[in-house]
C-alpha positions as CSV (number, residue, x, y, z in Angstrom):
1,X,-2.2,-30.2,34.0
2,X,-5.5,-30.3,32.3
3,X,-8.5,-28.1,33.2
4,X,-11.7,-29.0,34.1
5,X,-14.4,-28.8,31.9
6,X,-16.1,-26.0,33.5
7,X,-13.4,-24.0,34.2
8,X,-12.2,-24.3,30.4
9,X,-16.0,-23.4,29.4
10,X,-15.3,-20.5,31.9
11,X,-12.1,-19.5,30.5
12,X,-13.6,-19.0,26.9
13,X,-16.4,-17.0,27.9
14,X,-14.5,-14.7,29.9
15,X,-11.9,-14.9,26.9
16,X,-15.0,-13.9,24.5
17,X,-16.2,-11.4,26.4
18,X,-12.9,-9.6,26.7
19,X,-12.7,-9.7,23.0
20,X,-16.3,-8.0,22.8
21,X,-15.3,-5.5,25.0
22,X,-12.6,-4.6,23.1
23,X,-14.1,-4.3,19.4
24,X,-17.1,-2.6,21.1
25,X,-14.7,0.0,22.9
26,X,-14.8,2.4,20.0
27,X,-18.1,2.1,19.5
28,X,-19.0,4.6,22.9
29,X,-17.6,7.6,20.5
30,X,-18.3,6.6,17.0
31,X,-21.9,7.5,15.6
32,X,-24.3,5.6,13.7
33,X,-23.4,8.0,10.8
34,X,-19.7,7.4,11.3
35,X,-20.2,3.3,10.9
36,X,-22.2,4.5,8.2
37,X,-18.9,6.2,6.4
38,X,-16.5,3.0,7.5
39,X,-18.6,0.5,6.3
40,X,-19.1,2.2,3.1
41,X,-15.3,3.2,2.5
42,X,-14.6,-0.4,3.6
43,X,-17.2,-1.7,0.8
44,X,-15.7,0.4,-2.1
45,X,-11.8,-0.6,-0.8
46,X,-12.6,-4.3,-0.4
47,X,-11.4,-5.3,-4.2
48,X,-9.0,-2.2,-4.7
49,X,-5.0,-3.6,-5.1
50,X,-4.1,-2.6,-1.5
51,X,-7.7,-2.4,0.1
52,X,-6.0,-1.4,3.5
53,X,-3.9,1.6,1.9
54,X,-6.9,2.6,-0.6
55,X,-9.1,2.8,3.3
56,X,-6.7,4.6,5.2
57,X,-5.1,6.9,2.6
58,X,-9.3,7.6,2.0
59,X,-10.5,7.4,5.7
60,X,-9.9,11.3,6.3
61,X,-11.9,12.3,3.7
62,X,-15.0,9.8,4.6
63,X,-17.2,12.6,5.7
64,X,-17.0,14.1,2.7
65,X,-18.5,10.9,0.2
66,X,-21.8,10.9,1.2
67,X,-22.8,7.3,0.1
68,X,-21.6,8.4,-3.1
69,X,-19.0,5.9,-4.7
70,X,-18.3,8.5,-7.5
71,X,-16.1,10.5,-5.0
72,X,-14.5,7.6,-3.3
73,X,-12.9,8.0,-7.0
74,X,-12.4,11.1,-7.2
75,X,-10.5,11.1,-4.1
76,X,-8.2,8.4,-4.6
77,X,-7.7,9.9,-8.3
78,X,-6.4,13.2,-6.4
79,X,-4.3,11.4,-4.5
80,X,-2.8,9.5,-7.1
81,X,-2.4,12.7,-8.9
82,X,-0.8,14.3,-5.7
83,X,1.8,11.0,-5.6
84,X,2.8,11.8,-9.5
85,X,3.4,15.3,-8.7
86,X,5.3,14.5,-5.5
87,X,7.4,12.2,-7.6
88,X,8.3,14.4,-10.0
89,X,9.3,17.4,-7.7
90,X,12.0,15.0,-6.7
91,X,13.0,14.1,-9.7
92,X,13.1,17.8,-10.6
93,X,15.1,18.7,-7.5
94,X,17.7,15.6,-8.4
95,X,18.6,17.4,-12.1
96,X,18.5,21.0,-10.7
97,X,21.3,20.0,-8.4
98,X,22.9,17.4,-10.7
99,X,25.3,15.8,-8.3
100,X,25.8,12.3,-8.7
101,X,23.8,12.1,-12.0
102,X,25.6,11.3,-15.2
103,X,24.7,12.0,-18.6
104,X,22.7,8.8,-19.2
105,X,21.2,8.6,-15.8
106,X,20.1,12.6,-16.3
107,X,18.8,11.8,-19.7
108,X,16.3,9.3,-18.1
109,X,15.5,11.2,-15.4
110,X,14.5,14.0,-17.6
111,X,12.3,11.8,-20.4
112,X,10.1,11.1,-17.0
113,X,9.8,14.3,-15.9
114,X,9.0,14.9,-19.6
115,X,6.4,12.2,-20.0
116,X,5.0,13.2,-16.3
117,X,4.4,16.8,-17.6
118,X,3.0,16.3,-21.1
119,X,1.2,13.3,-20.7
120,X,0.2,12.1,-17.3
121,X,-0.7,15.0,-15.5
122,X,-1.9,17.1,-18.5
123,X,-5.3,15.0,-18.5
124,X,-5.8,15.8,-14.6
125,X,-8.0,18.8,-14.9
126,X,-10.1,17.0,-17.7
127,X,-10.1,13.7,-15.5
128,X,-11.1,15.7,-12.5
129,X,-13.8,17.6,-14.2
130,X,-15.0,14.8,-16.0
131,X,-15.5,12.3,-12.1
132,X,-17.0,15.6,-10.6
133,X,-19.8,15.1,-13.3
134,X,-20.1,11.8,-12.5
135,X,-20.7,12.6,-9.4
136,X,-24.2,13.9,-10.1
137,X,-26.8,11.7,-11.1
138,X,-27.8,13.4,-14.3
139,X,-24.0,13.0,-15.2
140,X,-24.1,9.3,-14.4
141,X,-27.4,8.3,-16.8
142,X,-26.2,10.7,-19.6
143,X,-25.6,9.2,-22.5
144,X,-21.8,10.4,-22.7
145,X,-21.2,8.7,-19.4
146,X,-19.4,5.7,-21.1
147,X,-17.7,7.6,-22.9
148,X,-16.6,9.8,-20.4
149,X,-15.3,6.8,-17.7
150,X,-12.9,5.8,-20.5
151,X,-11.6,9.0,-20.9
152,X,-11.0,8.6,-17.4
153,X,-9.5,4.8,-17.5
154,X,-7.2,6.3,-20.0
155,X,-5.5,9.1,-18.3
156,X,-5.2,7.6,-14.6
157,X,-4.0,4.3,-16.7
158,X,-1.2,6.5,-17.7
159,X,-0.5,7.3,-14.3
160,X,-0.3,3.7,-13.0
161,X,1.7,2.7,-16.1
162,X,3.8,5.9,-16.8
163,X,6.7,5.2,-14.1
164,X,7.0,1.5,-15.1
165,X,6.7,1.9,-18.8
166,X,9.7,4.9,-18.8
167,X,11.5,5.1,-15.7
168,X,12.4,1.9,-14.1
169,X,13.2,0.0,-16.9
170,X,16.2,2.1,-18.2
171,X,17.3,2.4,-14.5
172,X,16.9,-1.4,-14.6
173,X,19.4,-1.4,-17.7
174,X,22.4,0.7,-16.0
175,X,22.8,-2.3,-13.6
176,X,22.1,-3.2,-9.9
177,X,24.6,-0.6,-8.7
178,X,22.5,2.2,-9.9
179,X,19.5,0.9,-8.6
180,X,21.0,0.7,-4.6
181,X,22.0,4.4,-5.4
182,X,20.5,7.2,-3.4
183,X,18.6,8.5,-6.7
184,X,18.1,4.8,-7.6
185,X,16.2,4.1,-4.1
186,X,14.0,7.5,-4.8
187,X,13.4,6.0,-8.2
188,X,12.2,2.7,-7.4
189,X,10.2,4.5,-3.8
190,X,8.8,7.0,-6.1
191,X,7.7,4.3,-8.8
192,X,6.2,1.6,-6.2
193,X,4.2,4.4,-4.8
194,X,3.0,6.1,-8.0
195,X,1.8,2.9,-9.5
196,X,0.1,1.9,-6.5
197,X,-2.3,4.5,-5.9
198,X,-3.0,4.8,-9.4
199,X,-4.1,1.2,-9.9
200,X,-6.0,1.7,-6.6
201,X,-7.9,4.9,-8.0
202,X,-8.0,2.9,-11.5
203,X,-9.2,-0.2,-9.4
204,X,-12.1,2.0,-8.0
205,X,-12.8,4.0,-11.4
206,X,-13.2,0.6,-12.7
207,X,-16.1,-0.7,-10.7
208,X,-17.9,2.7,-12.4
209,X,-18.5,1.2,-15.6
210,X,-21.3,-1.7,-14.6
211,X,-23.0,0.9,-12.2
212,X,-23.3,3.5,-15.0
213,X,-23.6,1.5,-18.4
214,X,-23.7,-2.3,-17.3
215,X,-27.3,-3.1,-18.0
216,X,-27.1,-1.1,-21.6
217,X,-23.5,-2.9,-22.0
218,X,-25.3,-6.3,-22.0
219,X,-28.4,-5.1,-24.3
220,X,-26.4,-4.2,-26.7
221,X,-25.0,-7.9,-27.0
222,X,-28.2,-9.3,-26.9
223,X,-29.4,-7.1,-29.8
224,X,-26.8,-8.4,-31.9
225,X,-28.0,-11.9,-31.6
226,X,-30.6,-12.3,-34.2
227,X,-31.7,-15.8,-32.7
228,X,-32.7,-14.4,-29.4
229,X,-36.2,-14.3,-28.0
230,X,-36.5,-12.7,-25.1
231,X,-34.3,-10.9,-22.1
232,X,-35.0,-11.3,-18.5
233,X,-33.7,-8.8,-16.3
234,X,-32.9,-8.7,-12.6
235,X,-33.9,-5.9,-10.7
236,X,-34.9,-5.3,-7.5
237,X,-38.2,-4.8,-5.1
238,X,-36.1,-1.5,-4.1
239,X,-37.1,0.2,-7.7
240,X,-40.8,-0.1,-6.3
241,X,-40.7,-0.3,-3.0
242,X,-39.2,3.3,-1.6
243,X,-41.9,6.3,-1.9
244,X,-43.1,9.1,-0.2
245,X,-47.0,9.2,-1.0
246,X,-47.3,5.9,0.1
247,X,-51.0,5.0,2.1
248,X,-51.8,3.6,4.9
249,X,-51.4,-0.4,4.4
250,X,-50.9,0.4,0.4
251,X,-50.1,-2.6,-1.9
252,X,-47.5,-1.8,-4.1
253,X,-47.5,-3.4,-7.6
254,X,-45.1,-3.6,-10.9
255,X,-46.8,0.3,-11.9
256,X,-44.9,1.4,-8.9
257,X,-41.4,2.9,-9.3
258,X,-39.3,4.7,-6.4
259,X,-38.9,7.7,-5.8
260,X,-35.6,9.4,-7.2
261,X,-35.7,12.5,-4.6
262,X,-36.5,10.5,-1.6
263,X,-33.3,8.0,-2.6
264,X,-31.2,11.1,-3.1
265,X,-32.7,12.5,0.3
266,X,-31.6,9.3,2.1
267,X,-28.6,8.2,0.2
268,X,-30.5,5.0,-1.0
269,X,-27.7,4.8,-3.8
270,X,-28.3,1.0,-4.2
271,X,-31.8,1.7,-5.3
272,X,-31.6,4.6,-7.6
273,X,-29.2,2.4,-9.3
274,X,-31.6,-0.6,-9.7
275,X,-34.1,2.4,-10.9
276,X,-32.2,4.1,-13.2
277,X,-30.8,0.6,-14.5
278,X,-34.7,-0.8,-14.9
279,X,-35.8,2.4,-17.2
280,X,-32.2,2.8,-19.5
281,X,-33.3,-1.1,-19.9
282,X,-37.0,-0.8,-20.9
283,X,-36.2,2.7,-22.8
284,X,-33.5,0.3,-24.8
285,X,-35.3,-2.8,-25.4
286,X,-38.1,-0.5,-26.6
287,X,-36.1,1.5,-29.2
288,X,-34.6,-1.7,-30.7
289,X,-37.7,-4.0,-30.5
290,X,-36.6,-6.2,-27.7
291,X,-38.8,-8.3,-25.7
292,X,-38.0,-7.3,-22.3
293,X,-39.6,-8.8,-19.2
294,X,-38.0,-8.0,-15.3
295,X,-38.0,-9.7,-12.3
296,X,-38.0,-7.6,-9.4
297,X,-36.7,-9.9,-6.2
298,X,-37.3,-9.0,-2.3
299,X,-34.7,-9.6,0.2
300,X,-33.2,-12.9,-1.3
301,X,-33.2,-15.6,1.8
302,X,-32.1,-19.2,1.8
303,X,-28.7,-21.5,1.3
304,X,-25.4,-19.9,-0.1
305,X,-23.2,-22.0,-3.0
306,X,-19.9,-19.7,-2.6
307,X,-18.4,-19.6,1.1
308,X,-17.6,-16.2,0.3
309,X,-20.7,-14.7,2.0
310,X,-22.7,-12.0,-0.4
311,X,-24.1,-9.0,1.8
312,X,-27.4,-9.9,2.6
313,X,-26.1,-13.7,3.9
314,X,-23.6,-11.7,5.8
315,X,-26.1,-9.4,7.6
316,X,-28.6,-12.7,8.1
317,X,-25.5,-14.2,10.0
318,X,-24.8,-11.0,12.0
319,X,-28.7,-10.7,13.2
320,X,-28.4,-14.9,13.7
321,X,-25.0,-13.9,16.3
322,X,-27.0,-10.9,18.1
323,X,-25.7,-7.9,16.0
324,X,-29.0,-5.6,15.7
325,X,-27.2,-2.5,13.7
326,X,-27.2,-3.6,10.4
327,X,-30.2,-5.2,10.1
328,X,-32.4,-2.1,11.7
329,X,-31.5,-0.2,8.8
330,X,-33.8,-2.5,6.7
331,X,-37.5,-1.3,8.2
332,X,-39.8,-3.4,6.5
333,X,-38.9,-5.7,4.3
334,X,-40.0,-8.4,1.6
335,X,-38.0,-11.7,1.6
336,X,-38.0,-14.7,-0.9
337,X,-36.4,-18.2,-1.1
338,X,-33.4,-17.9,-3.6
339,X,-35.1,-21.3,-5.6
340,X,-38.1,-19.2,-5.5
341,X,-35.8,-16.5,-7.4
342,X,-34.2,-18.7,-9.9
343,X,-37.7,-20.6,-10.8
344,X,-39.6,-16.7,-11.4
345,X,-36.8,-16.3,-14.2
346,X,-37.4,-19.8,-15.8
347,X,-41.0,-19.3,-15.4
348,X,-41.1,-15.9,-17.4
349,X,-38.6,-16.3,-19.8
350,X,-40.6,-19.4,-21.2
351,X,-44.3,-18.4,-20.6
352,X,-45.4,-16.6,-23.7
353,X,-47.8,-14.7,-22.1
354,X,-44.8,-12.7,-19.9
355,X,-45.1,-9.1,-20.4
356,X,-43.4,-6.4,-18.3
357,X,-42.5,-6.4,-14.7
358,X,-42.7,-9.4,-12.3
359,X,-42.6,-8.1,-8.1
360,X,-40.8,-11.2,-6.6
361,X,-41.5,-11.5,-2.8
362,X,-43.1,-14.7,-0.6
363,X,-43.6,-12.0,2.4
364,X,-43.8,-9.1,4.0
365,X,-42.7,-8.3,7.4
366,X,-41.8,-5.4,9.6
367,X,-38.3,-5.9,11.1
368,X,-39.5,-6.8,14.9
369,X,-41.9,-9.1,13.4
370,X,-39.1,-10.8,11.9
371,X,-37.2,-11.2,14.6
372,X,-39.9,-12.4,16.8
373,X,-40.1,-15.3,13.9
374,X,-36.9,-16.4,14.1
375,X,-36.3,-15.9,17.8
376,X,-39.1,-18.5,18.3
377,X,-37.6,-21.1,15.6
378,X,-34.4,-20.5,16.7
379,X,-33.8,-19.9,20.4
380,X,-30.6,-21.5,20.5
381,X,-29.3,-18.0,18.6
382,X,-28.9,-15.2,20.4
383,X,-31.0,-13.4,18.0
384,X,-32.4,-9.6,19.2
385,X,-35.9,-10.0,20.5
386,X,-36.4,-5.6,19.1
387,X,-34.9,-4.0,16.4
388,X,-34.7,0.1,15.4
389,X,-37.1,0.9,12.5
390,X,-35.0,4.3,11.5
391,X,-37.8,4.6,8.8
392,X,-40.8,4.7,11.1
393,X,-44.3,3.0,11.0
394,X,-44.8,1.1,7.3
395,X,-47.7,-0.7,6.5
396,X,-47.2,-1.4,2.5
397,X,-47.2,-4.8,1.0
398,X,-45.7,-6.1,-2.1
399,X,-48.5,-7.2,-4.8
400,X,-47.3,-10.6,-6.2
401,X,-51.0,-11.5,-8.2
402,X,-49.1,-11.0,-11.3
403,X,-46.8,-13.6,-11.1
404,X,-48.7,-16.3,-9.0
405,X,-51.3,-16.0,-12.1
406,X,-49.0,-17.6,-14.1
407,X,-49.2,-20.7,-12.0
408,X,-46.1,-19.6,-9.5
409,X,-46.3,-20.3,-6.0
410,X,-44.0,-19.2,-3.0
411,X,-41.9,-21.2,-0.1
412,X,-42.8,-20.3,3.1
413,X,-40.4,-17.8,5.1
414,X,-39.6,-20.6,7.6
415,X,-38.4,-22.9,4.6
416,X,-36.3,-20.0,3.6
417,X,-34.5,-19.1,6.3
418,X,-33.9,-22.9,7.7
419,X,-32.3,-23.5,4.2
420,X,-30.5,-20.5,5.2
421,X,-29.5,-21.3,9.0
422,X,-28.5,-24.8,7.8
423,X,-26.6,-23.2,5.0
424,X,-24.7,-21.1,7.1
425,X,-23.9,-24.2,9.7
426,X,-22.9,-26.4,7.1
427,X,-20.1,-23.9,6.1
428,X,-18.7,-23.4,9.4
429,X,-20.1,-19.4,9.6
430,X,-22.9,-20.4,12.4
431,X,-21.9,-22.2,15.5
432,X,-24.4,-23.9,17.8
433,X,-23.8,-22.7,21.3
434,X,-26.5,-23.5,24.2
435,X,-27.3,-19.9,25.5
């Protein structure tokens, strides 16, 4: 028997309204700082081996990372450590008492505890010691921090490796049989397990290397290209944009850098990266006699190539489908068409007269303003008609003169965001529904 239209209409709401209800259940007991931890956690998990085991093996020890993606590694390193050491109690425990163990299968079990002993967990006090200085930022702009993250790839590499490399492939030669044993089933538990978390706390150790040396990392290539010209540089408006003795309607311009202790103070860890990234590059490209220019992009705004959403399409979507927490965390904000993006680099890398920093932005606006913008242009979206400003009143602006007088000129917001909304359609991430 089919339904009629408006009762099937009726159905689906209801149906979508009981799902709303249910994902928004936890959400009467869980503070803002608490989504804060998950959605970090989630964010440093989401391209670990096992991203659900790396966030709930992790997830008891959120409170304790503070925005700081240094200890999410340092965590999942002790717990890889704790695995090792687990695994070779029992291995321990299995020669002690000897029974059911012959000579061969006793000879491998003690190489491994052998190789566990003197080699994998003999570098966890210096691996330890080495991720709890990078979790400071003096330790992670030093000039040994390379250095000391493949110290670090090294050891918990041997952890990942060391059960595969010595243990189950001599089980593997004494035949099936021994492998369905009891100490063959602790073997193969005990190896799955071992190499797991280490390539997760590998996986997450991993991700260090472009936060800490990444920018130097591709300097150095371009210094050894004798042919090349010039380097432009992606940064970010967030390098200028967050201060503390900022005036009343100020206009910010490329002299302008963040502050490091206000960043530290609110945990703005994206932007003391793109700060600390900006000056190891111009203290670089100084020292070896490169010409260095940066582009430093707003909020980027407009269509998406990849269906894979990036962050910032994903949190336009969200405020587009009526979610107002992650955008309030924003405050004001400067946003620019991508094109608008890509052009500034072409522009500046072929301009001879480029020198230094370029601020990137088409606008400024406060976050209600924004949403008053798009609530008008887009009524069919249940966008919020208010949003939080956890920050306060701002007033600054972003100072663009610099670039415009080399001839550039900006899309309009409204061009930006319906390249955007049409973006987003197009890929089947935004539904029209009449509200």
């Amino acid at each position: 028997m089919s339904m009629a239209p408006h009762s099937s209409m009726f159905l689906c709401l209801l149906l979508a309204m009981l799902v709303a209800s249910v994902r928004a259940s936890p959400a009467k007991h869980e503070t803002q700082f608490e989504a804060a931890e998950d959605k970090f956690l989630r964010a440093c998990c989401a391209n670990t081996t096992d991203a659900a085991v790396c966030y709930n093996s992790l997830l008891p020890r959120a409170r304790t990372f503070e925005g700081n993606f240094v200890k999410v590694a340092t965590a999942a390193t002790i717990i890889a450590y704790e695995q090792l050491r687990s695994f070779d109690a029992e291995l321990r425990i299995i020669l002690r008492r000897g029974a059911g163990v012959g000579k061969y299968m006793a000879n491998v079990l003690g190489s491994c505890v052998s190789y566990f002993e003197d080699v994998a967990l003999f570098g966890e006090d210096l691996v330890l010691a080495t991720l709890w200085r990078l979790e400071t930022v003096d330790g992670r702009k030093g000039k040994h921090a390379k250095f000391d993250l493949d110290e670090v790839n090294t050891c918990v590499g041997e952890v990942a490796s060391s059960t595969n490399l010595l243990c189950i492939e001599d089980f593997i030669r004494l035949g099936k049989e021994v492998l369905v044993s009891p100490v063959g089933k602790i073997m193969v538990a005990g190896n799955a397990t071992v190499t797991l978390y280490g390539e997760i706390a590998l996986d997450l150790e991993e991700t260090l290397v472009p936060a800490v040396n990444g920018t130097l990392n591709v300097l150095r290539s371009c210094k050894k290209n004798p042919f090349l010209k010039r380097v432009v540089l992606t940064s970010s408006s967030s390098a200028v944009r967050i201060r503390d003795d900022a005036q009343p309607n100020i206009s910010l311009d490329e002299i302008s850098w963040s502050s490091v202790p206000l960043c530290e103070s609110m945990q703005l860890w994206y932007a003391l990266a793109k700060v600390f990234a900006e000056k190891a590059a111009w203290e670089f490209a100084k020292e070896n006699d490169i010409d260095l220019v940066t582009v430093l992009p707003s909020f980027v705004i407009g269509p998406s190539l990849s269906n894979e959403l990036c962050v910032t399409a994903s949190d336009v979507l969200g405020l587009l489908q009526g979610d107002t927490a992650r955008f309030s965390s924003y405050g004001r904000m400067g946003y620019v068409h991508i094109d608008d993006v890509a052009s500034s680099h072409i522009l500046v890398y072929e301009a001879p007269e480029a020198k230094g920093r370029y601020l990137c932005s088409s606008v400024v606006l406060d976050n209600n303003e924004l949403v008053s913008l798009l609530a008008k242009r887009y009524p069919i979206f249940p966008i919020p008609r208010r949003l939080n400003n956890p920050y306060g009143e701002q007033s600054y602006q972003l100072n663009t003169s610099k670039l415009q007088g080399l001839g550039f000129k900006f899309k309009g917001v409204q061009e930006m965001f319906d390249d955007c909304v049409q973006s987003l359609k197009d890929q089947g991430h935004l539904l029209e529904c009449p509200l």
